[in-house]
N, C-alpha and C positions, 0 to 999 in steps of 0.2 A: 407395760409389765416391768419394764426397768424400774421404774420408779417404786413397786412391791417391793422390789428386790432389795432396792437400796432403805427401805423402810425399815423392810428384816434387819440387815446392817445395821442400820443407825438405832434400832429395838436392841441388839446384842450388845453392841458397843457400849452405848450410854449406861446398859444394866452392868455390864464389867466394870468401869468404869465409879460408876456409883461404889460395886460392891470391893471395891478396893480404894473407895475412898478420894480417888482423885477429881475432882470437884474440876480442877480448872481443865481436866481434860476431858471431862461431860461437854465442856462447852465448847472443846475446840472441836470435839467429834462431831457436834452439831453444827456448828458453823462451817464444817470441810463438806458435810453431806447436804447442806442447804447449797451451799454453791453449787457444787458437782451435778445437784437435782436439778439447779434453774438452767446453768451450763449445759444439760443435757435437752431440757425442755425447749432451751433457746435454740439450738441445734437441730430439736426437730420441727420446733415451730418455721425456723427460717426453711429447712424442706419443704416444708410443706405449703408456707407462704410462695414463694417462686418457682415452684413445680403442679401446682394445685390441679391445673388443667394435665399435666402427663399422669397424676395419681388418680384421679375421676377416669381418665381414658385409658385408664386398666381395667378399670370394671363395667364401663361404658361405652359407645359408642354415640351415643345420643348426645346430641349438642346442650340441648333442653337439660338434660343431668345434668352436663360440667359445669353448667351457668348458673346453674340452681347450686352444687358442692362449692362453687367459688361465691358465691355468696353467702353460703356457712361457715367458709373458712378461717375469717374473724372470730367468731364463736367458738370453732375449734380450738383455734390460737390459744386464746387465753382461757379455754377449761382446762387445757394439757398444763400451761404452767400454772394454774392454780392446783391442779390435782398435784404438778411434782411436789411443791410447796406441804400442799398438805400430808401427802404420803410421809414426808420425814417428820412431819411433825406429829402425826401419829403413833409412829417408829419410838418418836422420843417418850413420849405418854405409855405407851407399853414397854419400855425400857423403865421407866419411873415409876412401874405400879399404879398407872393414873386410870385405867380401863375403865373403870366408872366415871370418871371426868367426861373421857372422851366419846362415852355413851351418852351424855347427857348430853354433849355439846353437837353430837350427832344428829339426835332427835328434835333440839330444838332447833338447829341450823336448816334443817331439810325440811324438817316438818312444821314446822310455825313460823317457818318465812319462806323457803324457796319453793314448798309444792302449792303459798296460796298466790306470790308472784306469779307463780307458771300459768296458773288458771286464769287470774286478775289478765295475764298478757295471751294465754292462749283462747279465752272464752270471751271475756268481755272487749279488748283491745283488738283481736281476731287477727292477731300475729301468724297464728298456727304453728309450725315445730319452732320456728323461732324464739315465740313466746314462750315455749315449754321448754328450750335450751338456757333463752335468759333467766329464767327462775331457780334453773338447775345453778346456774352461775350463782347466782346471788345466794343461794344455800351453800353452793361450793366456796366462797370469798368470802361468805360469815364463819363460817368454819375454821377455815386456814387464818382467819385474822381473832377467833377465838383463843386455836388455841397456841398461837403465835403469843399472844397476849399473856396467857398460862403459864407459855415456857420461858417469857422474858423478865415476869414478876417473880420468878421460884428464887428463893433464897436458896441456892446450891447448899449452899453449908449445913444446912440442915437437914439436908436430904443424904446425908453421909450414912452408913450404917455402924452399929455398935462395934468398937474395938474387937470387943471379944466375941465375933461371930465365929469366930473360929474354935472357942472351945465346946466338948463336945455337949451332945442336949443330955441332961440325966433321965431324960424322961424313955430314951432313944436306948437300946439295950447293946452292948457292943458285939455281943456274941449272940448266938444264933442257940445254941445250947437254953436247955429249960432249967431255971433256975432252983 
């Protein structure tokens, strides 16, 4: 849920940012929030990597669980830091007015590669959750490398808004009184 959070963030910032123009501070916002994401990620992935058997034996006592959790926990690993990854880069795409971008790159990321992986590894390959974990990954990693991709080729400077956004709309009535 950290990583939502820091989405929101990195969504507010970059639309301030934009809407005043500063162009190279879109991108230092995004580069302090991709770190601080992986930084965090890294932090919980290494908890979780050397503690795996104390976090399985809070909700278990069965050997048979921790050994089966510690063998998902590679999997774990790297969904969490591909989900931080992705979370700010989404953050970024709704900060940019991109929600259509990011819908499209949603649906094909998940659905036209990661849910026929999941199958390909859970039905035919007979992985079982593992398989349906990998396919999740690979929908998760085309995603984040989508729209990683997106936010590296954006010519900032373009993406400025109008001088005169500040003057007022004529269309917009100032007063409230009936003409």
């Amino acid at each position: 849920m950290i990583t939502y959070g820091l989405s929101a963030a990195a969504s507010t910032r970059v639309s301030n940012e934009l809407g005043s123009g500063n162009t190279d501070r879109v991108k230092n916002a995004m580069a302090v929030m991709l770190k601080l994401s992986i930084l965090l990620a890294v932090a919980f992935v290494l908890a979780l990597a050397f503690g795996h058997n104390v976090w399985a034996g809070l909700f278990s006592d069965s050997s048979s669980i921790i050994a089966e959790f510690g063998s998902m926990t590679p999997l774990l690993a790297i969904s969490i830091t591909l989900d931080s990854v992705r979370g700010i880069l989404s953050g970024v795409a709704r900060g940019c007015r991109w929600q259509h971008l990011a819908v499209y790159v949603n649906l094909a990321t998940f659905y036209v590669i990661g849910v026929p992986i999941a199958v390909l590894l859970r039905f035919k390959l007979k992985l079982q959750v593992k398989g349906l974990w990998i396919g999740l990954i690979c929908g998760l990693s085309s995603q984040a490398a989508t729209l990683l991709v997106i936010t590296v080729r954006t010519k900032w400077t373009r993406m400025d808004l109008p001088v005169d956004m500040d003057k007022e709309d004529p269309r917009i009535p100032l007063s409230s009184s009936p003409a």
